[in-house]
N, C-alpha and C positions, 0 to 999 in steps of 0.2 A: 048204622042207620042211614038211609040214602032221602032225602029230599026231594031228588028227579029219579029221571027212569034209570035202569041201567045203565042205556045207549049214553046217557048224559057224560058216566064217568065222574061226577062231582060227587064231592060226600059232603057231609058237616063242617068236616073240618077245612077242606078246601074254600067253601062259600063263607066262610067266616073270616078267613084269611084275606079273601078277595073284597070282604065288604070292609075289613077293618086299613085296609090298604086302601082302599075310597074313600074312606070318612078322615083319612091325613091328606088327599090330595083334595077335597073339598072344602077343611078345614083349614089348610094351612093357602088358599088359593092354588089356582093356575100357574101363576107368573112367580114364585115362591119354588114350585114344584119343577119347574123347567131349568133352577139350574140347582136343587138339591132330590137329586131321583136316592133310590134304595140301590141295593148292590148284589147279585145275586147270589148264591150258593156257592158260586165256583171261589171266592173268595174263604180258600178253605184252612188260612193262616187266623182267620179272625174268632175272637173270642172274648166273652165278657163275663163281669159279675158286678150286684151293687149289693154293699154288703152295712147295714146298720153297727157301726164297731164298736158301739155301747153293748148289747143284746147279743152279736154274733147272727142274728137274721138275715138269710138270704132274699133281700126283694126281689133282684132279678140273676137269672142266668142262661149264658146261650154258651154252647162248647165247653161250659167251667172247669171240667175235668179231661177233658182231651189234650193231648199232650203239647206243648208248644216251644220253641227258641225265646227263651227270657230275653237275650240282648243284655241292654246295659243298666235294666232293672236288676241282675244279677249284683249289682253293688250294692242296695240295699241286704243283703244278708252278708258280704264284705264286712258294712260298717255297722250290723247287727253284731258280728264278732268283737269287731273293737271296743264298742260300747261294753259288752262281756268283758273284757281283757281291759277295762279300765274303770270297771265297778270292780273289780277282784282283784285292784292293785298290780295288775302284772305289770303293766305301762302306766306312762304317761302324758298327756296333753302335750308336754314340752319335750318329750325325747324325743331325741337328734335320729332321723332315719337316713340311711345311707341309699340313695340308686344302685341298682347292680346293674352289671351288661343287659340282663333279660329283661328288667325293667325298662331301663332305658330305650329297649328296642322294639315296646309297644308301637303299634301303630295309631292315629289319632282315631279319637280325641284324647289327645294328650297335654299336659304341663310342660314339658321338654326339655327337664331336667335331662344332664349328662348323666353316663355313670358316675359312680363318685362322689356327688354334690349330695347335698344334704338338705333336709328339709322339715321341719315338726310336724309331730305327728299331728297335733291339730289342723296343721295348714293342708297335707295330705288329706286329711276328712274332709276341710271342705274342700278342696280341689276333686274327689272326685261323688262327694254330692252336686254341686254346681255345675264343673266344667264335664262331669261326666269320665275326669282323668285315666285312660288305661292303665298309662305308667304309675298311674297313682297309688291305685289297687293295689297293683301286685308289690309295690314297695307297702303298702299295711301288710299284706299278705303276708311276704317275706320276714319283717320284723316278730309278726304275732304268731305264723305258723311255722318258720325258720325254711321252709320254703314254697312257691306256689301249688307244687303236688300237695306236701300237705295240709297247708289252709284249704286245699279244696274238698280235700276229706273231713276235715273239720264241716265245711262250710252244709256238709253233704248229713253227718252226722246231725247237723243240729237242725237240718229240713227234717230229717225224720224225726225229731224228738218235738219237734211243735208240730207233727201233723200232717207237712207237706207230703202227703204220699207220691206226688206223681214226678217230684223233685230232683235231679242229677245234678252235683256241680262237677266240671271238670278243672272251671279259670275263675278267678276273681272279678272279673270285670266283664265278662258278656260276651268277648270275641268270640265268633266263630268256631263250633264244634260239635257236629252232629250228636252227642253224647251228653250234651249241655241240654237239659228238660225240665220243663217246670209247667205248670198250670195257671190258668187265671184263679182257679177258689185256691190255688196253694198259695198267690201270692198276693190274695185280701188275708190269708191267715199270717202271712212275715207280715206285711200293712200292719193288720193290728196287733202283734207279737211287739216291734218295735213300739209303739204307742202306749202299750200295755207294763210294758217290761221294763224300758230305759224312757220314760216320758222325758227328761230332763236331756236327754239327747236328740229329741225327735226335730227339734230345730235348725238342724245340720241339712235336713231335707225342707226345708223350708226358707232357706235365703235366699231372697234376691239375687243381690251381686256380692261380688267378693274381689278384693285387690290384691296383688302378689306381687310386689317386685315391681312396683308401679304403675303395672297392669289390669284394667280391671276386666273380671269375667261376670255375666250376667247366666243366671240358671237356664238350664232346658227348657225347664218346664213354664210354659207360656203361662199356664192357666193362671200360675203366682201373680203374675203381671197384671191379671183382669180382676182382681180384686173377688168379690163373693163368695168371702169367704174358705176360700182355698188356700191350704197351709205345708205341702208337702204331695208325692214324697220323690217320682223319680220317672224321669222317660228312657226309652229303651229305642235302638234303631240299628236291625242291619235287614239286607238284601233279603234275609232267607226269615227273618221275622215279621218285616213290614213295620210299623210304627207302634211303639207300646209305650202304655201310660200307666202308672199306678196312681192315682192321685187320691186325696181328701180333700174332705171340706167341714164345715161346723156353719150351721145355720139354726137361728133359735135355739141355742143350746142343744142342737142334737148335729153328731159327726157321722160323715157317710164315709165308706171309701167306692170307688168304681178303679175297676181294672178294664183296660180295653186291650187287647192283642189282637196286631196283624192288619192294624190304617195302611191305608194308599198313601198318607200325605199326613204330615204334623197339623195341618192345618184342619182336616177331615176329620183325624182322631178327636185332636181337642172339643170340634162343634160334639164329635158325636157322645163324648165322657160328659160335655155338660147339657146336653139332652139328657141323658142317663141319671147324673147328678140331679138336673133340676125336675123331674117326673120321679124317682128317690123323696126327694125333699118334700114335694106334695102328696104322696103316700102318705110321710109321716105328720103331717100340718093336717090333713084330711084326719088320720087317728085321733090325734089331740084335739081336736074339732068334736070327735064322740062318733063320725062315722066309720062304720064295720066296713073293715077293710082284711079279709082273713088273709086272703092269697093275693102280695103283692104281684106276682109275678104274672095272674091274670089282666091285674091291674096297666101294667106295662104293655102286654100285648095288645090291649086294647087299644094303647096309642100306635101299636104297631110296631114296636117292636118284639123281635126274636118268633116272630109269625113262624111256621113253618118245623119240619124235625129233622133233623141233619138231612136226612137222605130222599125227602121229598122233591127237591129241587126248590121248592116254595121264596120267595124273596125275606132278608133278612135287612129291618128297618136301620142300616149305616147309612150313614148323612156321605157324600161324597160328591164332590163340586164334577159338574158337567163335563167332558174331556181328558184328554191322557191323564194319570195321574201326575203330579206332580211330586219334587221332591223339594224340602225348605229347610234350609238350615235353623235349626232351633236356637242358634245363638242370637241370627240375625233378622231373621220371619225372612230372608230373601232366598230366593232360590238357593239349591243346595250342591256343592259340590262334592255329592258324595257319589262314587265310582260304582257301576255296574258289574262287580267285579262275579260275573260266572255265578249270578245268585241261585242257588238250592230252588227247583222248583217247588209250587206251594203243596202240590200232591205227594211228595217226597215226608214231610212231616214224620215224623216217626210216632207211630201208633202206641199206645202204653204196655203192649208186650214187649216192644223191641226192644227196651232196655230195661237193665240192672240197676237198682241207684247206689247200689251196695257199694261201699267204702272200698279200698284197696287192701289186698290183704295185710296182716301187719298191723294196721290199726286198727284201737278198740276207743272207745269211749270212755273207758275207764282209765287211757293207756295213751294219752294225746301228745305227750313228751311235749316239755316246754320248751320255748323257744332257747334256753340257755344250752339244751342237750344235743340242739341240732349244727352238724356245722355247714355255716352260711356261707364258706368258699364255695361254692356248688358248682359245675359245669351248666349253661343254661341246655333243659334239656332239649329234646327232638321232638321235633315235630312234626305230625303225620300229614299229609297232602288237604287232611279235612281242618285245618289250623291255618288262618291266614299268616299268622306271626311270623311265621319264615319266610313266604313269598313275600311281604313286605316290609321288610326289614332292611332299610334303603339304608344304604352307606354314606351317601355323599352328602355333607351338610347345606342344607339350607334348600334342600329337593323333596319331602316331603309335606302334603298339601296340609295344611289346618283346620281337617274336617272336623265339626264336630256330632260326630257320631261314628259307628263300626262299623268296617266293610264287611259282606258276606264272604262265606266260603266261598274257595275257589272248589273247584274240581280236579282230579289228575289229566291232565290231557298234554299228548303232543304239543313240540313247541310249535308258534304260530307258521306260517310256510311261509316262505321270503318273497319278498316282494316282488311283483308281476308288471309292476305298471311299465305303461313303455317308456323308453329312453326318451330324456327331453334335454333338448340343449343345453349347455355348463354354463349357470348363471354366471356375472359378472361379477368379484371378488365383492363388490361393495351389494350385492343381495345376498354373499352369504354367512351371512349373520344366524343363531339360531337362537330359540327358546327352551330352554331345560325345563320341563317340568314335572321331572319324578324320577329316578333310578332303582330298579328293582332287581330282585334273584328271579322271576317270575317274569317268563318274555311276555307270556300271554297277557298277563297284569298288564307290561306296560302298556300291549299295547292297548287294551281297552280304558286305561286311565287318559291314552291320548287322545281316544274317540271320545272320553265322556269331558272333559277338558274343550276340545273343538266344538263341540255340542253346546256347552256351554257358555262357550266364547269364540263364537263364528264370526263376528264381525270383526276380531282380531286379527283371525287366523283365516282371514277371506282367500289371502293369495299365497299362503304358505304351503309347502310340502309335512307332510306327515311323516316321523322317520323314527325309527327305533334302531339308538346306536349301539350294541352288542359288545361288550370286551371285559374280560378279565371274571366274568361271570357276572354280570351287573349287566342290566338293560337298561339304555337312560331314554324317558319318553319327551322327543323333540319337536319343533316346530321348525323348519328348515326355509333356505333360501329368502330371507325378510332382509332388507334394510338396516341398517345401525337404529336411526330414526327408528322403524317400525317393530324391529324386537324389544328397543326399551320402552316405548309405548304400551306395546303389549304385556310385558312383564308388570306395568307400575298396573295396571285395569288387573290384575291377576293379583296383584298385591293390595290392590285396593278392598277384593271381596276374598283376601284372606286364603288365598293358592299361593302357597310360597313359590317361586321360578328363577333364575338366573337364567343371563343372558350371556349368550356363549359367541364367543369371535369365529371367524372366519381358522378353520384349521384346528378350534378348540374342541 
């Protein structure tokens, strides 16, 4: 049905969209509106759902079924095993887990146990509810599946037995792996699977902070911190998924969950889950109330969001602050130094044909061998070019950054081409001084962690050379020709917001 003439082009549903996108920039003000705008289509990582977890009713959803990169929400089905494997008496709270080499040589966010060292399994659960722990993971993994391949069949098995259709695990923890897929409605259905199934573990996603070794760690998830009622469960963050939240809440005796996949910024996500959460909430207050409310999901567009159908082009109502995106470390809210590492463009996503979620052959369901039958000496194995785990798998201690969160896929490419710059005069012994700040298998990696590092911290690295030093098959990413004075200065500001660095001598 057309409203205007032809020539106009407008339909129903365009003028509807356009008037309810006016009624939030008139409603919320002007000067409100200039620096929270909408986001458009091209933002094609993003996905959402708000799910009533008493009832199973869907109020709202935009993308819920379209395929997406879990990240590091992929630990909730991690410690949905465990919780299994410890209501069935296999383990326990207090057994001793061992690090192996492959654990150990997770990339952060990590614990930073060695191989070898030992840790409970309790302390393991919260290390990687809270801290978000790689290494953490794959050491539950390893103790309950007797190795990462097959926890991940497990992990994959048991998506398909609650529902999760659109669901792939490859890794325990989120890293990087085009084969790694999951959904927003698959992962309100693990949300409420945990809730449902192990209540008396659901707390594990729900701590603040946690201390380890005299150290204490403060959780991802911001939203615990802002108090209203929000109780769990888990954020998620690399390159090629963008910012992902699973969160709940409980207001007036009634519990929502909202899934967001695919924020600009921790900070964007969060506004826009508790937009989603608090218009949720008033849905069901308005119900209680005795007003008919049949189709929430009308109800929500009418604030404006999820306006539009995938392929309209139409604007989709995300909250996202004015300007570059930014990136913020969830430990700290301060900016974030997590590495541009060659992220998977957002058009790439893989479609729900592209993949199998089909287990590996060999395993059945019925046939999951326990842990006691597997043996744990295992070689760590290979990893394909679409796996960060091997390009960063730094060797040299105390050269790895303290991010907390996963870096993206890299891609196969050519190593970087050597340096062009022109020749510059041979500094004087006492400017060359250097800064280490990373050692990779991966030239490319280094060198983009050097650029995102300098970026980071320009006013450090104002008069320095940029250098990637090559040997033995290891790339160490440098800061060159500095000062005695001005490499240790720089190091401790590096050390301050949690980039680990050493400072390397003249000749080192």
């Amino acid at each position: 049905m057309r409203l205007l003439s032809k020539g106009s082009g407008l339909d129903l549903r365009r003028l509807v969209a356009v008037l309810a996108m006016a009624s939030l920039v008139l409603g919320s003000g002007f000067g409100v509106w200039s620096q929270v705008q909408a986001q458009s289509g091209e933002n094609t990582r993003y996905a959402a759902i708000v799910v009533d977890a008493t009832t199973g009713e869907v109020l709202f959803a935009r993308h819920a079924d379209s395929r997406r990169y879990p990240a590091s929400i992929t630990k909730v089905m991690t410690l949905y095993l465990a919780f299994e494997a410890l209501e069935r008496g296999q383990v326990r709270l207090d057994d001793l887990l061992t690090v192996s080499p492959l654990a150990a040589s997770q990339p952060p966010s990590k614990l930073g146990l060695a191989a070898g060292q030992t840790i409970r399994l309790d302390d393991a659960m919260r290390a990687t509810a809270v801290r978000s722990a790689n290494d953490m993971a794959v050491v539950i993994a390893e103790h309950i599946g007797g190795s990462e391949a097959r926890f991940a069949s497990m992990m994959t098995l048991k998506a398909q037995e609650l529902g999760m259709t659109q669901t792939r695990y490859v890794n325990p923890n989120g890293l990087p792996d085009s084969r790694q897929l999951t959904s927003a409605r698959d992962l309100a259905i693990l949300a409420r699977a945990v809730m449902r199934d192990y209540p008396q573990y659901y707390a594990y996603f729900g701590q603040h902070d946690w201390a380890f070794e005299g150290r204490g760690y403060r959780n991802t998830n911001g939203l615990l911190h802002s108090g209203d009622g929000y109780d769990g469960i888990k954020t998620g963050f690399t390159n090629a998924s963008g910012y992902n939240l699973a969160a709940s809440a409980v207001r007036d005796g009634r519990r929502l969950i909202t899934i967001v996949l695919g924020g600009r910024s921790s900070a964007t996500r969060n506004a826009h889950v508790a937009e989603l959460m608090n218009t949720g909430f008033e849905v069901e207050r308005r119900r209680a109330a005795g007003e008919r409310i049949q189709v929430a999901q009308a109800f929500f567009e009418a604030r404006g969001f999820g306006i539009g159908g995938p392929d309209t082009g139409a604007p989709v109502a995300y909250a996202s602050l004015n300007g570059a995106p930014t990136t913020v470390d969830e430990d700290t809210g301060q900016g974030s130094n997590a590495v541009a590492y060659a992220s998977v463009p957002a058009a790439s996503v893989p479609q729900p044909t592209a993949v199998s979620n089909a287990p590996p052959a060999g395993y059945t369901r019925a046939n999951p061998l326990p842990p006691a039958t597997v043996e744990r000496a295992e070689a760590v194995p290979a990893r394909t070019t679409g796996s960060l785990t091997a390009s960063l798998n730094s060797g040299v201690a105390g050269t790895t950054s303290s991010l907390n969160r996963n870096a993206s896929t890299t891609t196969s490419r050519p190593p970087a081409a050597a340096n062009t710059r022109p020749t510059t005069p041979a500094r004087p012994a006492a400017e060359r001084w250097s800064v280490q700040v990373g050692a990779f298998r991966d030239e490319s990696v280094a060198t983009e962690w050097l650029a995102e590092v300098n970026r980071r911290f320009r006013s450090q690295f104002s008069s320095a050379e940029r250098n990637v030093a090559s040997a033995a098959g290891w790339h160490r990413s440098r800061f060159t020709g500095m000062t005695e004075a001005a490499a240790r200065a720089a190091c401790e500001a590096l050390d301050a917001r949690r980039v680990t660095c050493m400072v390397v001598r003249p000749g080192g």
